[in-house]
N, C-alpha and C positions, 0 to 999 in steps of 0.2 A: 738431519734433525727431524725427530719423529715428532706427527702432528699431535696436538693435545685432544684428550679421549671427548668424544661427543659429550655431553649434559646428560644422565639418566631421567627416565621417566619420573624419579622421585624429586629428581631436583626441579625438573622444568615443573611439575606438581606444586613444590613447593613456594617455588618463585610466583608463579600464577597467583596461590594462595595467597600470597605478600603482596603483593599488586593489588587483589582483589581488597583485602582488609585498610591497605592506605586509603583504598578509592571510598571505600564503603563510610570509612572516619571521616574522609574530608566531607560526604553529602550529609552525613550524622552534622555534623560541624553548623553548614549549613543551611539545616532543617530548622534546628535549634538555633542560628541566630535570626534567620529570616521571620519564623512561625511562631519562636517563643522566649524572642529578647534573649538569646542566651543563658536563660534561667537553671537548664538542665544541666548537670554533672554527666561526661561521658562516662557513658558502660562500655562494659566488655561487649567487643561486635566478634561475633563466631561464627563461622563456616559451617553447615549444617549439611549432614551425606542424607539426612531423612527425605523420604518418599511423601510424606504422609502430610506435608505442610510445606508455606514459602520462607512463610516470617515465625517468630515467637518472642513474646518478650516475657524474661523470666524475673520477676521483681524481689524475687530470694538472693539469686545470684549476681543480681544487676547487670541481667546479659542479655543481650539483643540475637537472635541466630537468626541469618540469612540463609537460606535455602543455595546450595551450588548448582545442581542442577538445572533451577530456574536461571538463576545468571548467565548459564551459557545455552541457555534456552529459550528463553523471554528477551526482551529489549529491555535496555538498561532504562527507559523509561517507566515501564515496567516494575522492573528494581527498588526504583525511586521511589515509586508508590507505594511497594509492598513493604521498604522503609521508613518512608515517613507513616504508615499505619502502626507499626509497631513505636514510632516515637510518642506518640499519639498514648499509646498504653503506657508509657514511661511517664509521661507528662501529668496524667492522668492522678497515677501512683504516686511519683517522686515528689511535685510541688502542690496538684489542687489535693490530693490525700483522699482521695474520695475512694469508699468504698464499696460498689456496685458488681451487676455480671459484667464479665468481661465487654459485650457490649451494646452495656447498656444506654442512658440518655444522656452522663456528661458524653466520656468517648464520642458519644452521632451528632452531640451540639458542637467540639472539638473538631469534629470533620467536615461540619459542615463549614465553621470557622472559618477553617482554612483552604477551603475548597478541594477539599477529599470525602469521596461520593462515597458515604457509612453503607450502603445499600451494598454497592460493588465489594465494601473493603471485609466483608463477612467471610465472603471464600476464597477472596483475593480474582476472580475472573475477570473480565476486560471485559465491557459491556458492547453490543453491539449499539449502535447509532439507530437504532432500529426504533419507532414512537409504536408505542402502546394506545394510541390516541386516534382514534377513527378519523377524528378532521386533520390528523397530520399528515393520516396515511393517503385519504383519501385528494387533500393538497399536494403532494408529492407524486399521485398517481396522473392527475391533473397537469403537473408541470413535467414526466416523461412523455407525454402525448406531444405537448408542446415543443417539447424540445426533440424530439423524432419527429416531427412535422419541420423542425430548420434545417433537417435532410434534403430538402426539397432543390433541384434543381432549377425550380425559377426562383433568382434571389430575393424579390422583393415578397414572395411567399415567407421563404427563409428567413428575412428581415422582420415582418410581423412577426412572427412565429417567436423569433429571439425577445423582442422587443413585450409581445405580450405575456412570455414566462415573466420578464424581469419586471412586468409590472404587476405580476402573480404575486412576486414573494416582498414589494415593496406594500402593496396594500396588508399583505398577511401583517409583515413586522411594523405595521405602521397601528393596527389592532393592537399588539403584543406591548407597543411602547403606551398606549391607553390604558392599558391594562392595570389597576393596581396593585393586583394579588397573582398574576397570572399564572395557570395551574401547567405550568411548563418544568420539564427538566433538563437541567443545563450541565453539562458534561464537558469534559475535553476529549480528544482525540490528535494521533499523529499521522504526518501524512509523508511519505515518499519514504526514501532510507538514511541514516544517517551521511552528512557530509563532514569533511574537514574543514572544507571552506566555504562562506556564501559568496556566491558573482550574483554582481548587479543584477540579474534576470531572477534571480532565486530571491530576490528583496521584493523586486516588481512584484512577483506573484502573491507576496506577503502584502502587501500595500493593497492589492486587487481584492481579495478577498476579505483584508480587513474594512474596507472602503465601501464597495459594491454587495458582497453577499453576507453580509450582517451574518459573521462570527467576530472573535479576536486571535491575532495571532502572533506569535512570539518564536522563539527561534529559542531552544531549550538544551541548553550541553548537554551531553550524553557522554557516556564511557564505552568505550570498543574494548571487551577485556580479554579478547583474544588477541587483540593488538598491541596493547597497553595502552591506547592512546585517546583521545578528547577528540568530540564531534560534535556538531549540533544535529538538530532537528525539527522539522516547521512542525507547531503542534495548534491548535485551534481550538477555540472555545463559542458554544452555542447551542442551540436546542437540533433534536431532532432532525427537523426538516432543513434547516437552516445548513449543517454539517454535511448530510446528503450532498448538495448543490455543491457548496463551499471544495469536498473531496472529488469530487466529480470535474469539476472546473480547472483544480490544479492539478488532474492528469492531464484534461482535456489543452490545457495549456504547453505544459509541456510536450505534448504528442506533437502537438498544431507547431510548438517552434522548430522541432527539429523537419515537420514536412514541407513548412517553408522555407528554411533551411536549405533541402536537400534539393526542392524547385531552383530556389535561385541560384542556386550553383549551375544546376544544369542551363538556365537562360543565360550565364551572366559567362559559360566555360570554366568555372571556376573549379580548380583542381584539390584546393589545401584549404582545411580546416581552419586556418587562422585568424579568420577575425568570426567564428561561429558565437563564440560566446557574447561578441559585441552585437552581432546579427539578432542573437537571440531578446540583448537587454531590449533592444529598439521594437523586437516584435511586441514586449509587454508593454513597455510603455505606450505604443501603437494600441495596442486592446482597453489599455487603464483607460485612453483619452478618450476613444469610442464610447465606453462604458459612462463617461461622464458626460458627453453630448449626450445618451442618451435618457439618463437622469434628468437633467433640465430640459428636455423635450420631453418628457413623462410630467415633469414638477409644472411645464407651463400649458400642457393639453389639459391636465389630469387633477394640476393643484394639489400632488400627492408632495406631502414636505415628511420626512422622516427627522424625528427628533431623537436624541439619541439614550441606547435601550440602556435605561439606569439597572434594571435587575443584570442585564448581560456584564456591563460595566463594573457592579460590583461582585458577580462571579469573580471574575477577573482580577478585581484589584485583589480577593482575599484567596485567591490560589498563588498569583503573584503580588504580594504586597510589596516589593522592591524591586518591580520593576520600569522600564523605558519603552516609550512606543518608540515604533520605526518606521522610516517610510522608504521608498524607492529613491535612486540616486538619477542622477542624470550627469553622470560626468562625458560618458563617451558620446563623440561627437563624427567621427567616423563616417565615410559613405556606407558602409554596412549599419552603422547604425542608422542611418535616416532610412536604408532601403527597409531595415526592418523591421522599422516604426511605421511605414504605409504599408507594410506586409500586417504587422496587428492589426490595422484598423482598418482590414478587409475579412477580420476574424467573425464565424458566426459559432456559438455554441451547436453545436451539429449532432450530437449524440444521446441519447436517450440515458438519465441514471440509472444506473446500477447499482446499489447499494453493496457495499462490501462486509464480509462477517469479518469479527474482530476476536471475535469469538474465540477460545482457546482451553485444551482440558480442565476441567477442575480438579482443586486443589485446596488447600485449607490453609487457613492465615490462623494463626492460634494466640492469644492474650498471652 
């Protein structure tokens, strides 16, 4: 019996292309009922082979074109964005009827709305985390000194050193929540790479930085479209300096479980992987509860009380208006897990930031 002939390039083409246009309706789907009550009539969503742009929304044809290139280019977050910017011009057109430049001050009250940054959405580039702001930079400059100083092989150097960054950026954000007009810019960013699944240790570090390093953070579905398949994504929201820290921490985190990890195997003979993951939850949990001793040993030296940042808050609520906080679980109970839960909480931030570019060629989003 002779095997059936491989799939041609024009087919596995076309199938991708069908994949891609379900996935692209159902985020259309849910742009429009998250952002605008379902108010919108679906357009035509088209594939676009152009070089010269990501998005376009054409209000004659009532077509939306996505850029393909971008998709198997950019991150589906990415995507998302350069999506909901062109629904944004639909909305604009279709129900408020306004007629202005493409984008002009409804469009940038619309993005602001909804927590899409009018600034970025002009060429569609990914903005770096990077502050334009001398006391940001010069704060940040401040807290790598400090945190290359928890380098330090005498720990209770190390110890200060940790303890006075963290008390660096609770005074900073303790300014920022007095503030009533505060001339800050509050952005999102993503951090690691897409998962299938979160384990307990990937919630922890959600909880860590939503708790400790004054961002917000969520966990945001993504499309794999070279896979066909759904993932999420840890994505964070917050100013500047704040993201720095926040990006920094959850490598730093991750790095730190797999080295404690690979220590206690060797002290303990341990050959197989198997309860690594549970090792790992205990390590964050171990970090979360240090972090919180050291908050109320900061709150009762220091009488530093942080109340919570109402502008960050409503970033937040109006990028995600439908959504659920999360926290860290505590289900496993595991001798790996307790071992490393006192492996966290021997954790010291030890590395100096680095800021990472986010940066990416330009490109043009078109009305």
């Amino acid at each position: 019996m002779s095997q059936p002939d491989a799939p041609s390039t024009e087919q596995l083409n076309a199938e991708l292309s069908k994949m891609l246009l379900l996935e692209l309706h159902r985020e259309w789907e849910l742009i429009n009922w998250t952002f605008f009550q379902s108010k919108l009539r679906s357009p035509v969503l088209r594939l676009s082979s152009s070089a010269k742009y990501w998005g376009r929304w054409n209000a004659t044809l009532r077509q939306i074109e996505i850029s393909t290139s971008m998709i198997l280019e950019q991150s589906w977050s990415f995507v998302y964005e350069v999506l909901k910017h062109e629904v944004v011009h639909q909305y604009v057109d279709e129900v408020l009827k306004v007629k202005e430049t493409p984008h002009g001050p409804t469009f940038r009250k619309i993005c602001r709305d909804i927590g899409l940054d009018p600034a970025a959405s002009g060429n569609g580039e990914p903005q770096e985390h990077r502050s334009n702001d001398p006391k940001l930079e010069k704060l940040l400059e401040r807290m790598r000194k400090l945190l290359a100083l928890a380098q330090s092989s005498n720990r209770f150097e190390a110890e200060n050193a940790a303890a006075s960054a963290q008390r660096m950026m609770l005074k900073y954000n303790l300014q920022l929540t007095e503030d009533e007009t505060p001339n800050i810019h509050l952005r999102a960013i993503q951090l690691g790479t897409p998962i299938r699944r979160i384990y307990e240790h990937q919630s922890w570090v959600g909880s860590i930085l939503t708790d400790h390093f004054f961002v917000r953070a969520i966990w945001m579905p993504v499309y794999l479209p070279l896979m066909g398949k759904s993932a999420q994504i840890l994505e964070i929201c917050g100013n500047s300096a704040n993201l720095s820290l926040a990006e920094y921490v959850h490598d730093f985190l991750h790095e730190s479980a797999t080295r404690l990890w690979k220590a206690h195997q060797q002290s303990h003979g341990i050959r197989a992987n198997r309860d690594r993951l549970t090792f790992f939850a205990g390590v964050m949990r171990g970090f979360y509860d240090r972090l919180n001793q050291q908050y109320t040993d900061l709150e009762q030296e220091h009488g530093l009380v942080l109340n919570k940042d109402r502008h960050l808050d409503d970033y937040f609520s109006r990028r995600f208006p439908k959504s659920r906080s999360f926290s860290g679980s505590s289900r496993s109970r595991k001798a790996a897990y307790q071992d490393g839960q006192k492996a966290g909480k021997s954790i010291i931030l030890s590395k100096p930031i680095e800021t990472t570019n986010h940066s990416t060629h330009r490109k043009m989003l078109r009305a």
